[in-house]
PyMOL Python script that loads the backbone (N, CA, C, O; Angstrom):
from pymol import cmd

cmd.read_pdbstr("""\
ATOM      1  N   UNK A   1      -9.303   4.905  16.064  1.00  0.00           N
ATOM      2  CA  UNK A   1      -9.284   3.787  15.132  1.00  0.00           C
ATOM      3  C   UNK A   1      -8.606   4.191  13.829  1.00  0.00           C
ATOM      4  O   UNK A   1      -7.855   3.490  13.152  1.00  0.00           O
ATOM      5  N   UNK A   2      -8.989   5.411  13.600  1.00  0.00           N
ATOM      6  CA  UNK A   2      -8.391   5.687  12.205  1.00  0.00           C
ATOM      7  C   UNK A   2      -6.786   6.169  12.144  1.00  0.00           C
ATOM      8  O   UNK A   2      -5.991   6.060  11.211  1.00  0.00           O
ATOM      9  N   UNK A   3      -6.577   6.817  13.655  1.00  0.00           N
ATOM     10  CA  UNK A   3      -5.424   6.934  13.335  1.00  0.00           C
ATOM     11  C   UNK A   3      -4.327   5.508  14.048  1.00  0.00           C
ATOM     12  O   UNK A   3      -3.112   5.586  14.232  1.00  0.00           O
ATOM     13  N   UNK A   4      -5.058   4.512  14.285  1.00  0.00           N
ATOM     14  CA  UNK A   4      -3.838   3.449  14.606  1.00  0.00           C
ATOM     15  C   UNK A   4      -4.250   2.536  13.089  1.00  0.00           C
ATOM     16  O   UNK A   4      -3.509   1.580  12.861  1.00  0.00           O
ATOM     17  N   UNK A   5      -4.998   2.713  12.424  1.00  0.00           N
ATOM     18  CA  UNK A   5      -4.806   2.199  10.961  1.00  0.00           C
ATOM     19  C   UNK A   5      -3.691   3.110  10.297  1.00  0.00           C
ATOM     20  O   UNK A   5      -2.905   2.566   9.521  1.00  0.00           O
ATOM     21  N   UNK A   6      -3.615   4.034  10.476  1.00  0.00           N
ATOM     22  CA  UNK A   6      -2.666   4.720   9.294  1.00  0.00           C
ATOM     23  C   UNK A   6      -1.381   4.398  10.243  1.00  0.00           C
ATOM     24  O   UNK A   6      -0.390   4.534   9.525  1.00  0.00           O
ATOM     25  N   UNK A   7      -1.082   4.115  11.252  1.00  0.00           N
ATOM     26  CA  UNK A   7       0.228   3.700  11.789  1.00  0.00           C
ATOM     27  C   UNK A   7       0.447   2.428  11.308  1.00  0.00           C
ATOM     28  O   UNK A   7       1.602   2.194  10.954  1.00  0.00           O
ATOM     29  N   UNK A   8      -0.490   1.413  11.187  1.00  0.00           N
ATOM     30  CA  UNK A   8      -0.507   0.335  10.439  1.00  0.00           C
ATOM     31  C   UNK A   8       0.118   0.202   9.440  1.00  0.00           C
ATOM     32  O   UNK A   8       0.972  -0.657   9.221  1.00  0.00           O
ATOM     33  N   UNK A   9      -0.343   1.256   8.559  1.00  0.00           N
ATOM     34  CA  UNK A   9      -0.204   1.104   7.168  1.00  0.00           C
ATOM     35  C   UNK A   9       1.288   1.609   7.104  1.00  0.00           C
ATOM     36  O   UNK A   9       2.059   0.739   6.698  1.00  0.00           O
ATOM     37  N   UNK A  10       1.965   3.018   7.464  1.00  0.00           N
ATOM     38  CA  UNK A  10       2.641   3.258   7.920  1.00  0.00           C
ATOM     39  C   UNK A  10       3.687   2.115   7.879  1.00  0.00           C
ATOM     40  O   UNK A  10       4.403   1.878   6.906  1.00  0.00           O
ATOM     41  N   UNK A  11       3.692   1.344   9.209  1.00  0.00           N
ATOM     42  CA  UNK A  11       4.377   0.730   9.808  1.00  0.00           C
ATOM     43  C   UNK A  11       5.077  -0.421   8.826  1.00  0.00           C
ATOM     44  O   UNK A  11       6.256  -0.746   8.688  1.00  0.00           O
ATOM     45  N   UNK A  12       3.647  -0.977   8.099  1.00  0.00           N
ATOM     46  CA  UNK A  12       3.832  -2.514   7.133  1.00  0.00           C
ATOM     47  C   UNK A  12       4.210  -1.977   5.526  1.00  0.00           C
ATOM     48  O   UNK A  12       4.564  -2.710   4.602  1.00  0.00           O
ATOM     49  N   UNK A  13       4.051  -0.672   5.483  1.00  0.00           N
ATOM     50  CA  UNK A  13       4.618  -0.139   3.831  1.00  0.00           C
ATOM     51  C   UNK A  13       6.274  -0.031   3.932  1.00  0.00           C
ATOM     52  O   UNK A  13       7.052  -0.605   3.169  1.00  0.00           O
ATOM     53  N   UNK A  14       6.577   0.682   4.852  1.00  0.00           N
ATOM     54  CA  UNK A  14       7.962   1.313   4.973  1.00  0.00           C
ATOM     55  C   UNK A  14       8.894   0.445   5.460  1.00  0.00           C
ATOM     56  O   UNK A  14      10.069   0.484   5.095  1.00  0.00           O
ATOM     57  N   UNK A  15       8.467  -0.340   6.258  1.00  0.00           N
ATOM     58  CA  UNK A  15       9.477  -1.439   6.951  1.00  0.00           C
ATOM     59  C   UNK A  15       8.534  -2.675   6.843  1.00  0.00           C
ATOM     60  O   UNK A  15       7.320  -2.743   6.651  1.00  0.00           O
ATOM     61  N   UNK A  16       9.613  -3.754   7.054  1.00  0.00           N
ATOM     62  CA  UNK A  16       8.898  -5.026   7.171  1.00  0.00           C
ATOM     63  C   UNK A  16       9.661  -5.356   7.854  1.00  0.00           C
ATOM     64  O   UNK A  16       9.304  -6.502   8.126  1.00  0.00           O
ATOM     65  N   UNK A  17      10.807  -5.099   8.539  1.00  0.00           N
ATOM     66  CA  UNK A  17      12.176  -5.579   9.029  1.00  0.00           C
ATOM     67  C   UNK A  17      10.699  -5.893  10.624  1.00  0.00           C
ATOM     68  O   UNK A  17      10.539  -6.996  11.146  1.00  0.00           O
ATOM     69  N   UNK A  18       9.978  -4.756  10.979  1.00  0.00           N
ATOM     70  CA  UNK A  18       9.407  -5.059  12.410  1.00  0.00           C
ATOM     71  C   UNK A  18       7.778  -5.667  12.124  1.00  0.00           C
ATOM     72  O   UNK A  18       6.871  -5.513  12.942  1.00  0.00           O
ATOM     73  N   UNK A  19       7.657  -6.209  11.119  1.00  0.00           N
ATOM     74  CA  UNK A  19       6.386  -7.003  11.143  1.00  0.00           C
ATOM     75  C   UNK A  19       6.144  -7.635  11.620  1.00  0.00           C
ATOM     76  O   UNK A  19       4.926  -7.711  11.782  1.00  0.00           O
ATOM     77  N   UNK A  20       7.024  -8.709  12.314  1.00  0.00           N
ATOM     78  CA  UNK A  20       6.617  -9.860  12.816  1.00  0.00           C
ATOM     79  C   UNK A  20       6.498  -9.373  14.210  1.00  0.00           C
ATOM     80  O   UNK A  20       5.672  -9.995  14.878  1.00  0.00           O
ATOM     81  N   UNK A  21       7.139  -8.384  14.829  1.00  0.00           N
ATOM     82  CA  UNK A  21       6.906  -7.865  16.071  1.00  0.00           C
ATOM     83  C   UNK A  21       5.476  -7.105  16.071  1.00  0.00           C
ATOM     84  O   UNK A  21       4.967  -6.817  17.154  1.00  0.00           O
ATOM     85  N   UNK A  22       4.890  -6.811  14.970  1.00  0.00           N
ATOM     86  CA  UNK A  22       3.714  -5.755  15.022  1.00  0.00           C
ATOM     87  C   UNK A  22       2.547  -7.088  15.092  1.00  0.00           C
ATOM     88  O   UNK A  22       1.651  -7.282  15.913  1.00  0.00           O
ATOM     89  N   UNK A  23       2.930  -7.835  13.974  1.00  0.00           N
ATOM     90  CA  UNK A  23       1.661  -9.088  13.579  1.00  0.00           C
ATOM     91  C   UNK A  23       1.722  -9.113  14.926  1.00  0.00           C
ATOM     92  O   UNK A  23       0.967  -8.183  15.207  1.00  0.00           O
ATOM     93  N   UNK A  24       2.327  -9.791  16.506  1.00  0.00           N
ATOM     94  CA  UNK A  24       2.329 -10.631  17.104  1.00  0.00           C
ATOM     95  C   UNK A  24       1.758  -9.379  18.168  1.00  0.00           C
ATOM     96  O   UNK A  24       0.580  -9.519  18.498  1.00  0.00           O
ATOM     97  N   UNK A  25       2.243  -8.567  18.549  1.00  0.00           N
ATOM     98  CA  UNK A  25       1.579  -7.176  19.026  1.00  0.00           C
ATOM     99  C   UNK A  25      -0.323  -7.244  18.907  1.00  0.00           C
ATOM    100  O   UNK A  25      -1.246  -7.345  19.715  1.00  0.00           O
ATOM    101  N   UNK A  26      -0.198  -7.134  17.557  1.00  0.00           N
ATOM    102  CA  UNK A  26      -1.728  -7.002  17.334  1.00  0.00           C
ATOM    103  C   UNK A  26      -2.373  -8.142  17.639  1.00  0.00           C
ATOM    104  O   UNK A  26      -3.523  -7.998  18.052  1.00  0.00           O
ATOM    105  N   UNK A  27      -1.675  -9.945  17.491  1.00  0.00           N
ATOM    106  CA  UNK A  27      -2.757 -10.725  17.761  1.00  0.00           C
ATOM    107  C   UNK A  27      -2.991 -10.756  19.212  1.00  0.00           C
ATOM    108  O   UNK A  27      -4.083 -11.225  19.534  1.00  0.00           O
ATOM    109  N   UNK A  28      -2.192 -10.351  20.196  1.00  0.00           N
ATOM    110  CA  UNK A  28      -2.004 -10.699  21.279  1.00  0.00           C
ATOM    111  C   UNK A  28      -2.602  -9.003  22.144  1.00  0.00           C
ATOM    112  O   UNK A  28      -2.194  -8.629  23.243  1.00  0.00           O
ATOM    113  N   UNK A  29      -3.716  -8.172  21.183  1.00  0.00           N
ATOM    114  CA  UNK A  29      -3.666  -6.942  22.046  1.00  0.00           C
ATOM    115  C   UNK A  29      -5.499  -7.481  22.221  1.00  0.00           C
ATOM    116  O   UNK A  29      -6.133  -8.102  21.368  1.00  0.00           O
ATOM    117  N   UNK A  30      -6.006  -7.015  23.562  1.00  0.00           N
ATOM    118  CA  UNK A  30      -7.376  -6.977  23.935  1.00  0.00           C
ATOM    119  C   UNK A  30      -8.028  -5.987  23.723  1.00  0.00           C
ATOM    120  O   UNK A  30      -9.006  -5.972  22.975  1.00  0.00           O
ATOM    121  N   UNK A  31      -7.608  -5.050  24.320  1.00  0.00           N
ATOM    122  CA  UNK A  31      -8.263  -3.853  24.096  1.00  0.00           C
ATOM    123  C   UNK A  31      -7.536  -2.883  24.857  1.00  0.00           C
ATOM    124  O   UNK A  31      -6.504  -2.971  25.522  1.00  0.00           O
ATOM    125  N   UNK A  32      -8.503  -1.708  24.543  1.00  0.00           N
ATOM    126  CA  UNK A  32      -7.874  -0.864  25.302  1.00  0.00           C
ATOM    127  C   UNK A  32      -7.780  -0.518  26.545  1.00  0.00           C
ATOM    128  O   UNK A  32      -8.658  -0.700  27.388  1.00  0.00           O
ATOM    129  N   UNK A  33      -6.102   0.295  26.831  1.00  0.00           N
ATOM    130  CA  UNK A  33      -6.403   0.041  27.968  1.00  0.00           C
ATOM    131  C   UNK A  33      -6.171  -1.298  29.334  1.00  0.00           C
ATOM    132  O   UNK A  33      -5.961  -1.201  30.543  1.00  0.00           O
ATOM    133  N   UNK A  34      -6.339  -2.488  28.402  1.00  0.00           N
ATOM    134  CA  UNK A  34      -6.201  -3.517  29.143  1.00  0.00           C
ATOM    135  C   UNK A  34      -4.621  -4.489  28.486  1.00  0.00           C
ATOM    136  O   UNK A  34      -3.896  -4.100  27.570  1.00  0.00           O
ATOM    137  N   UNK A  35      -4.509  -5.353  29.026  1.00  0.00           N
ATOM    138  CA  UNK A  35      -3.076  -5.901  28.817  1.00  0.00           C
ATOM    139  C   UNK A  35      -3.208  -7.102  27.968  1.00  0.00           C
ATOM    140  O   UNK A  35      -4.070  -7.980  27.914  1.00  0.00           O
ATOM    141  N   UNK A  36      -2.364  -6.941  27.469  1.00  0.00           N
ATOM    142  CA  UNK A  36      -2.168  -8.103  26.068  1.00  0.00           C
ATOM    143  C   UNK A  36      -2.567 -10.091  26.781  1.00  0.00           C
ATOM    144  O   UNK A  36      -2.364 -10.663  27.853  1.00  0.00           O
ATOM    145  N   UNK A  37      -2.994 -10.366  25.870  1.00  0.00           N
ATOM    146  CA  UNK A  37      -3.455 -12.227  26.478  1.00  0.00           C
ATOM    147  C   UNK A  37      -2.346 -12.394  25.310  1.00  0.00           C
ATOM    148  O   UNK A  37      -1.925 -11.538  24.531  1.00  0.00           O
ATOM    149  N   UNK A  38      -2.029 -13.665  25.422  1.00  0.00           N
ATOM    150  CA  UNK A  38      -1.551 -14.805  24.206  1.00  0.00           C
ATOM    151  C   UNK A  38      -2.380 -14.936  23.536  1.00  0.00           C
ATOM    152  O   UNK A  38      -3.513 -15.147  23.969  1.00  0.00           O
ATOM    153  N   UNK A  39      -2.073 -14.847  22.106  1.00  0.00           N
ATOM    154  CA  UNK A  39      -3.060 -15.467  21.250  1.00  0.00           C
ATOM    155  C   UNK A  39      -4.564 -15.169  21.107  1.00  0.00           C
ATOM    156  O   UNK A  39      -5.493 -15.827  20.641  1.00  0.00           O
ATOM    157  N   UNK A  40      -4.456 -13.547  21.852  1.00  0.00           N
ATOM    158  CA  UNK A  40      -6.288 -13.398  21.817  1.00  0.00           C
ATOM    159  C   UNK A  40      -7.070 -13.219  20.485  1.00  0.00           C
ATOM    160  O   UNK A  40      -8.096 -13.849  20.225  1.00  0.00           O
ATOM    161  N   UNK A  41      -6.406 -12.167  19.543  1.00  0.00           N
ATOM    162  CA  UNK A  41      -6.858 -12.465  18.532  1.00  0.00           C
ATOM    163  C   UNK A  41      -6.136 -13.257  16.977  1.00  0.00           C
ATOM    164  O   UNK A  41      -5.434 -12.546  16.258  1.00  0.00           O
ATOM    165  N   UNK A  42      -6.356 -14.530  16.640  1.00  0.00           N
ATOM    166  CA  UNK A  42      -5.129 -15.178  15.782  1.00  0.00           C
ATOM    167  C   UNK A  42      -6.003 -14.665  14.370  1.00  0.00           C
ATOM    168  O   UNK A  42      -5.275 -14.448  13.401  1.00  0.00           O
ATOM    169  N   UNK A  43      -7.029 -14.517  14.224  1.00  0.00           N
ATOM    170  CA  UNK A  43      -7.893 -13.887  12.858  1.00  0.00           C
ATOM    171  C   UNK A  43      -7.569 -12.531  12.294  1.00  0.00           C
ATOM    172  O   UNK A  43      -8.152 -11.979  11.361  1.00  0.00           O
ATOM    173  N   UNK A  44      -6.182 -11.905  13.253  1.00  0.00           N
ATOM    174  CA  UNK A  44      -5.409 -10.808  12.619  1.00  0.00           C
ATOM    175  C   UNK A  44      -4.471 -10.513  11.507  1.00  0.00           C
ATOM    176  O   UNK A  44      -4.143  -9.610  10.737  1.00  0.00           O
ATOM    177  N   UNK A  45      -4.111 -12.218  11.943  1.00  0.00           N
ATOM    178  CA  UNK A  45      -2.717 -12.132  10.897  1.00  0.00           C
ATOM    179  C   UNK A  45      -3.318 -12.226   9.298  1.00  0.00           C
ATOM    180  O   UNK A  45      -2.765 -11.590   8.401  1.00  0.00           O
ATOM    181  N   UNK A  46      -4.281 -12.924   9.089  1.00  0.00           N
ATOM    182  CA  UNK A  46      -4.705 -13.167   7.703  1.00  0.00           C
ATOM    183  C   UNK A  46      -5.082 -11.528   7.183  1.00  0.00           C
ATOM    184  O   UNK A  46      -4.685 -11.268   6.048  1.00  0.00           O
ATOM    185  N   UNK A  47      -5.828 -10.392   7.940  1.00  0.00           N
ATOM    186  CA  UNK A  47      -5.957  -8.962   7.781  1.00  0.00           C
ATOM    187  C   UNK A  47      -4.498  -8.754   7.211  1.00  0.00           C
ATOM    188  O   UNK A  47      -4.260  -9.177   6.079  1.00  0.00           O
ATOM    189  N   UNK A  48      -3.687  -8.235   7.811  1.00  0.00           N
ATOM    190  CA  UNK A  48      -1.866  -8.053   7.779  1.00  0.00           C
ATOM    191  C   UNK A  48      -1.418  -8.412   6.317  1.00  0.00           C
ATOM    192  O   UNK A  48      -1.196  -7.607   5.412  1.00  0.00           O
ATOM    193  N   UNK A  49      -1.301 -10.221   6.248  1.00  0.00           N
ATOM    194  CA  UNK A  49      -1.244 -10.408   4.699  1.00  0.00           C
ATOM    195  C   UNK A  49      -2.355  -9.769   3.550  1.00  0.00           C
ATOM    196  O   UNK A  49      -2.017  -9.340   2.447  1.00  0.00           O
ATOM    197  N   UNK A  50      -3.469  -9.803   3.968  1.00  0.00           N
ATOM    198  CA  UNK A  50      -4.354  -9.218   2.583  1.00  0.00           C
ATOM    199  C   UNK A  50      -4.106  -7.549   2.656  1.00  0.00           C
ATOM    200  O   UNK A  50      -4.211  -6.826   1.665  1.00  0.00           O
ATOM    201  N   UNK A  51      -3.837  -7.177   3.703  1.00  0.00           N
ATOM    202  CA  UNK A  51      -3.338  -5.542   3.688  1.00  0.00           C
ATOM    203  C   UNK A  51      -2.204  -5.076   3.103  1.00  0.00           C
ATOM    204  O   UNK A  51      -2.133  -3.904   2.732  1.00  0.00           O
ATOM    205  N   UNK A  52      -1.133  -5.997   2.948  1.00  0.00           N
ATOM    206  CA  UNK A  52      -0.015  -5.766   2.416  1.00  0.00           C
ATOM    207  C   UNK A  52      -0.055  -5.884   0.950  1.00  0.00           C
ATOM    208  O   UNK A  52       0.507  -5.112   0.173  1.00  0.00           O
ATOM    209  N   UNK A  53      -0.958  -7.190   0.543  1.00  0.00           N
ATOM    210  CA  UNK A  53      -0.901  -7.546  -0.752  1.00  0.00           C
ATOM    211  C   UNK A  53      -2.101  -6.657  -1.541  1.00  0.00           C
ATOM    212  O   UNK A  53      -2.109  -6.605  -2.771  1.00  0.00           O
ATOM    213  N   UNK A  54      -3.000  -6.040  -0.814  1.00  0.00           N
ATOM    214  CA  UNK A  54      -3.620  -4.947  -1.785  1.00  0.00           C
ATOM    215  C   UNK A  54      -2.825  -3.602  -1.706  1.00  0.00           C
ATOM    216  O   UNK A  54      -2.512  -3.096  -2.783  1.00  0.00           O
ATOM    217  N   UNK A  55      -2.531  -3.088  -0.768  1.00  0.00           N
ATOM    218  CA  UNK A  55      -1.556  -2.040  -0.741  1.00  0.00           C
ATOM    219  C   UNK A  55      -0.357  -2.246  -1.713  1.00  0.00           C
ATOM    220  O   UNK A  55       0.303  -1.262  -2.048  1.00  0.00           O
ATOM    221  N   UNK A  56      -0.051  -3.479  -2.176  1.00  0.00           N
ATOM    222  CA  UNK A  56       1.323  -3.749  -2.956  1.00  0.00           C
ATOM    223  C   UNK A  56       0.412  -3.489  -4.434  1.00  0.00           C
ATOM    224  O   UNK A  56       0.536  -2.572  -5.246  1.00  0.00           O
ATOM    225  N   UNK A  57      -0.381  -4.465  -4.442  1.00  0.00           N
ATOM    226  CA  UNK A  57      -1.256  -3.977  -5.838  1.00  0.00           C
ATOM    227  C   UNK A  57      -1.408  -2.629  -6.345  1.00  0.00           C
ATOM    228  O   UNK A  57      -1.120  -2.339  -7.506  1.00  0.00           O
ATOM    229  N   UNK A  58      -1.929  -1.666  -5.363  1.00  0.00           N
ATOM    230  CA  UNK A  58      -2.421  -0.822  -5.394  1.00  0.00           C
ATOM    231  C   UNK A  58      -1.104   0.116  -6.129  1.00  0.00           C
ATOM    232  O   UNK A  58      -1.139   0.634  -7.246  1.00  0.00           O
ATOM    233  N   UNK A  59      -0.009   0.151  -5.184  1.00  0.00           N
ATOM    234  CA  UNK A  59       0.947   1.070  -5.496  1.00  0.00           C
ATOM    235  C   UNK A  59       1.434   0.827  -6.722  1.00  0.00           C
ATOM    236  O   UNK A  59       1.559   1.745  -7.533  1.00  0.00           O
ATOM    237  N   UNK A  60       1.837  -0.706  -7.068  1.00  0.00           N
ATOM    238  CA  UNK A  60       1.807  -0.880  -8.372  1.00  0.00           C
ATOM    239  C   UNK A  60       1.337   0.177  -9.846  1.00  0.00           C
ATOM    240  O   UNK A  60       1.890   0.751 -10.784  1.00  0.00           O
ATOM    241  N   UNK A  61      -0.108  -0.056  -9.260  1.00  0.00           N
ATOM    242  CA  UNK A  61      -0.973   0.468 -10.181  1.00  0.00           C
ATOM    243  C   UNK A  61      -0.863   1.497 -10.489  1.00  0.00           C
ATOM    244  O   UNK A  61      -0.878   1.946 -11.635  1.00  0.00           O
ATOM    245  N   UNK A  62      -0.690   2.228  -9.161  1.00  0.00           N
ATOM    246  CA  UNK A  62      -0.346   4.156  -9.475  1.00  0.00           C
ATOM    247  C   UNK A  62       0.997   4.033 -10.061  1.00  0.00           C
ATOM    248  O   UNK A  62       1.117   4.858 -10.966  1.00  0.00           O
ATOM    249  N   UNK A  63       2.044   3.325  -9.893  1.00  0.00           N
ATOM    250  CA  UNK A  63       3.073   3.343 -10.700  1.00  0.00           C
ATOM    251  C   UNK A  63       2.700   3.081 -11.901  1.00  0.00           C
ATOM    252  O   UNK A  63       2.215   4.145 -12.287  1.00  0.00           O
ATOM    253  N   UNK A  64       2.620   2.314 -12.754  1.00  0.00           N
ATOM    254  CA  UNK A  64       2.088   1.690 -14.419  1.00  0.00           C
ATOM    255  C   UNK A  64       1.423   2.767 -14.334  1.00  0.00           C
ATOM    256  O   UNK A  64       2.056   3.317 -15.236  1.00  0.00           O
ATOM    257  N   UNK A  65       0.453   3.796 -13.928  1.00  0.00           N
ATOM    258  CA  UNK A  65      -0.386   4.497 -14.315  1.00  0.00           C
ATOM    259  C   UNK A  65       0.379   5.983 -14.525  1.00  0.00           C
ATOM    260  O   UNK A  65       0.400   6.914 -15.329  1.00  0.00           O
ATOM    261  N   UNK A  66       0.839   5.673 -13.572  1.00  0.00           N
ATOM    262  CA  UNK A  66       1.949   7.564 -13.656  1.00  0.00           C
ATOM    263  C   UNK A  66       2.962   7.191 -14.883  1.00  0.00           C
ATOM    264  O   UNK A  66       3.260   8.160 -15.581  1.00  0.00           O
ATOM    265  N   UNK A  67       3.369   6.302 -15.146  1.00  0.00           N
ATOM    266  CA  UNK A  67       4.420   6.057 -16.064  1.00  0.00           C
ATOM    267  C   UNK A  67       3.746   6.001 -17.804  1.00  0.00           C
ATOM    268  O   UNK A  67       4.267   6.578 -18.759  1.00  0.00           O
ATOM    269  N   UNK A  68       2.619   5.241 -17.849  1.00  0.00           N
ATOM    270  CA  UNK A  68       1.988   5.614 -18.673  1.00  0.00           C
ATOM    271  C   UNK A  68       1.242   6.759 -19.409  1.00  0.00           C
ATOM    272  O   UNK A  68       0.857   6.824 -20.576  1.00  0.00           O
ATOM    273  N   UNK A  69       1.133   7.830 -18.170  1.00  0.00           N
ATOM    274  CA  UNK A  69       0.301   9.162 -18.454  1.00  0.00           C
ATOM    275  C   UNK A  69       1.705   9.897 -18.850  1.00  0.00           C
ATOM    276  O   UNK A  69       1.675  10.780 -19.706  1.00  0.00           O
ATOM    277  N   UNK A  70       2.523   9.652 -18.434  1.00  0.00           N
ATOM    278  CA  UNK A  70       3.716  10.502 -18.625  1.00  0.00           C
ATOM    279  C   UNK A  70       4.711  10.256 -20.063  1.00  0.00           C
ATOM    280  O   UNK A  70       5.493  11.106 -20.487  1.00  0.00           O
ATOM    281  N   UNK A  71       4.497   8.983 -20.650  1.00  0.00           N
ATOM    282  CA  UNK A  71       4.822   8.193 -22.209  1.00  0.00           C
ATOM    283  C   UNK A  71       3.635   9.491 -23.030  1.00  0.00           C
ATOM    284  O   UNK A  71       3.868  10.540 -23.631  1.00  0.00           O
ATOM    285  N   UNK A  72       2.516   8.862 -22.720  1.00  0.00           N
ATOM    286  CA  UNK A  72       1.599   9.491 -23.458  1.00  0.00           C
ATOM    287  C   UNK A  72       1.630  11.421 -23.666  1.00  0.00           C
ATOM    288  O   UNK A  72       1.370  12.171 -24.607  1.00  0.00           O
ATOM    289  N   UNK A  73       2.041  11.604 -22.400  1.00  0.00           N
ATOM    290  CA  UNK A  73       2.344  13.017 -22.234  1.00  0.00           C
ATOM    291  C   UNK A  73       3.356  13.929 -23.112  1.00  0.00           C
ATOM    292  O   UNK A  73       3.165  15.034 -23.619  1.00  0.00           O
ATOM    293  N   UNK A  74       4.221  13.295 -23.117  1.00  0.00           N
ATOM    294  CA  UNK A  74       5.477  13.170 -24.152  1.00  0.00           C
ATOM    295  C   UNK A  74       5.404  12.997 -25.519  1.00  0.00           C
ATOM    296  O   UNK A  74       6.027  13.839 -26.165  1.00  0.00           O
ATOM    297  N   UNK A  75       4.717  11.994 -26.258  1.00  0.00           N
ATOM    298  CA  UNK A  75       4.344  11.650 -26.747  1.00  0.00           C
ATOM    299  C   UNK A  75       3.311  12.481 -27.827  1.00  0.00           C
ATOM    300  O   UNK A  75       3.396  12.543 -29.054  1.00  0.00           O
ATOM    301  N   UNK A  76       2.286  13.105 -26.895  1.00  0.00           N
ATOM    302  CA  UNK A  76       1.554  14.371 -27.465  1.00  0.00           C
ATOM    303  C   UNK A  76       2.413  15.152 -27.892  1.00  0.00           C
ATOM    304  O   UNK A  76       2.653  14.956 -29.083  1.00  0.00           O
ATOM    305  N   UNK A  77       3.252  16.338 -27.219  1.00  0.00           N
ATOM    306  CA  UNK A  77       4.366  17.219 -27.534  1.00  0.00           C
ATOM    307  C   UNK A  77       5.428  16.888 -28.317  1.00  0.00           C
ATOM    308  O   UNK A  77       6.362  17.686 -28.250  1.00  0.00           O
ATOM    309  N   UNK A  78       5.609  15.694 -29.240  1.00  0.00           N
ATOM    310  CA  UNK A  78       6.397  15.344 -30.386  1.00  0.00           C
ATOM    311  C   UNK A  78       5.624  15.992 -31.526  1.00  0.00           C
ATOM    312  O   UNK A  78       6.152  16.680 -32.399  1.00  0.00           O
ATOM    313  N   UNK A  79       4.044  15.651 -31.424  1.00  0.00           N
ATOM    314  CA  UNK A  79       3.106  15.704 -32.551  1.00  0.00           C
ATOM    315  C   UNK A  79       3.128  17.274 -32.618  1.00  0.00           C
ATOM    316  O   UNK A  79       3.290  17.748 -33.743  1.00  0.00           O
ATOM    317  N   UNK A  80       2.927  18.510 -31.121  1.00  0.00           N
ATOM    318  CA  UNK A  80       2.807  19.258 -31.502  1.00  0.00           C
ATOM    319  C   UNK A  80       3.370  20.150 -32.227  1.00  0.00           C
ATOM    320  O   UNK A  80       2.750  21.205 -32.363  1.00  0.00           O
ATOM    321  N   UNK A  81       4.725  19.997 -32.917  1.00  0.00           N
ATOM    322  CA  UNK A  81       5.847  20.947 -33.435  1.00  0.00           C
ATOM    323  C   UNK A  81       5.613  20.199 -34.786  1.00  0.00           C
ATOM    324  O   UNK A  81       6.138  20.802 -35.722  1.00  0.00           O
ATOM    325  N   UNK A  82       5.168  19.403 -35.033  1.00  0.00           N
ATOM    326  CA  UNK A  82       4.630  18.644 -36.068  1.00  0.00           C
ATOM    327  C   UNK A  82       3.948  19.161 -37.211  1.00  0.00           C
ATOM    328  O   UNK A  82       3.391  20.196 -36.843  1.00  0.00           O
ATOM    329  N   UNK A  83       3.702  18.926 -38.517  1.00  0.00           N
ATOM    330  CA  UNK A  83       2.755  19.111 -39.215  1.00  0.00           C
ATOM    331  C   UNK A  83       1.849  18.186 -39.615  1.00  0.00           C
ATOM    332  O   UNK A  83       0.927  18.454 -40.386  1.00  0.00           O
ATOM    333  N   UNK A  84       2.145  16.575 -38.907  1.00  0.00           N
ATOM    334  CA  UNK A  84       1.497  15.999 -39.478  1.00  0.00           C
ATOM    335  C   UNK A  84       0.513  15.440 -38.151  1.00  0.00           C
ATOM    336  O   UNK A  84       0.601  15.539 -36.927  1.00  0.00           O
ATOM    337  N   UNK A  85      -0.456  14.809 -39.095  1.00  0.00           N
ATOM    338  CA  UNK A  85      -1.626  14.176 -37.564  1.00  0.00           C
ATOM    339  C   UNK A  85      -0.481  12.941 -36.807  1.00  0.00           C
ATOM    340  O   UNK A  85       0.658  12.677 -37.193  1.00  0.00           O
ATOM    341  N   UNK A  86      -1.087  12.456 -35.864  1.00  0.00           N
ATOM    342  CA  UNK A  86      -0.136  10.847 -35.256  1.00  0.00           C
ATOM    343  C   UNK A  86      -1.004   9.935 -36.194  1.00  0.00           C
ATOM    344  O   UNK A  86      -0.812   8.743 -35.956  1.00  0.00           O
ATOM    345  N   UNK A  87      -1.821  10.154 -37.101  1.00  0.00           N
ATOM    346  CA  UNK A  87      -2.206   8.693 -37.983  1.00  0.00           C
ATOM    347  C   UNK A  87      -1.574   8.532 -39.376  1.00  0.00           C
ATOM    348  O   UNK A  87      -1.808   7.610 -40.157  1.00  0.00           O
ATOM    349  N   UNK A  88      -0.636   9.693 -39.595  1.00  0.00           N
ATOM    350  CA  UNK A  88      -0.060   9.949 -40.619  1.00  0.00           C
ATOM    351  C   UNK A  88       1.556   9.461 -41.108  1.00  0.00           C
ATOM    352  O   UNK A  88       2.002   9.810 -42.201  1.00  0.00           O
TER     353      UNK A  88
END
""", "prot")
cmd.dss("prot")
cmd.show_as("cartoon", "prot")
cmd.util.cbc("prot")
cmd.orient("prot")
């Protein structure tokens, strides 16, 4: 289970060009082992979109966050060759 989630994730971060082949894969898989029905599970695809759109959030975030620690980072090391405080 855990490792066909990280193929998931995998799969829907790096490409999207084969999503619609994966969405339709997954609604249409039973289980294991056994052979795909039409349409067995359609309560997949809504997973897919909210997986993409927190994963998009998410990366976001570590971006704004790395970019910000790294302003601030910089930022310190002006002050230190400095004589004066940063309120000065």
């Amino acid at each position: 289970m855990k490792l066909s989630l990280i193929k998931i994730h995998v799969s829907l971060t790096l490409s999207f060009h084969r999503l619609q082949a994966l969405l339709h894969t997954a609604i249409d898989s039973k289980g294991e082992g056994e052979g795909p029905i039409y349409n067995y599970r359609p309560f997949v695809a809504p997973f897919f979109v909210a997986f993409i759109i927190v994963i998009a959030f998410f990366m976001v975030n570590i971006f704004v966050g790395f970019v910000i620690v790294t302003f601030q980072n910089e930022g310190e090391q002006e002050y230190k060759n400095c004589e004066l405080d940063k309120n000065q």
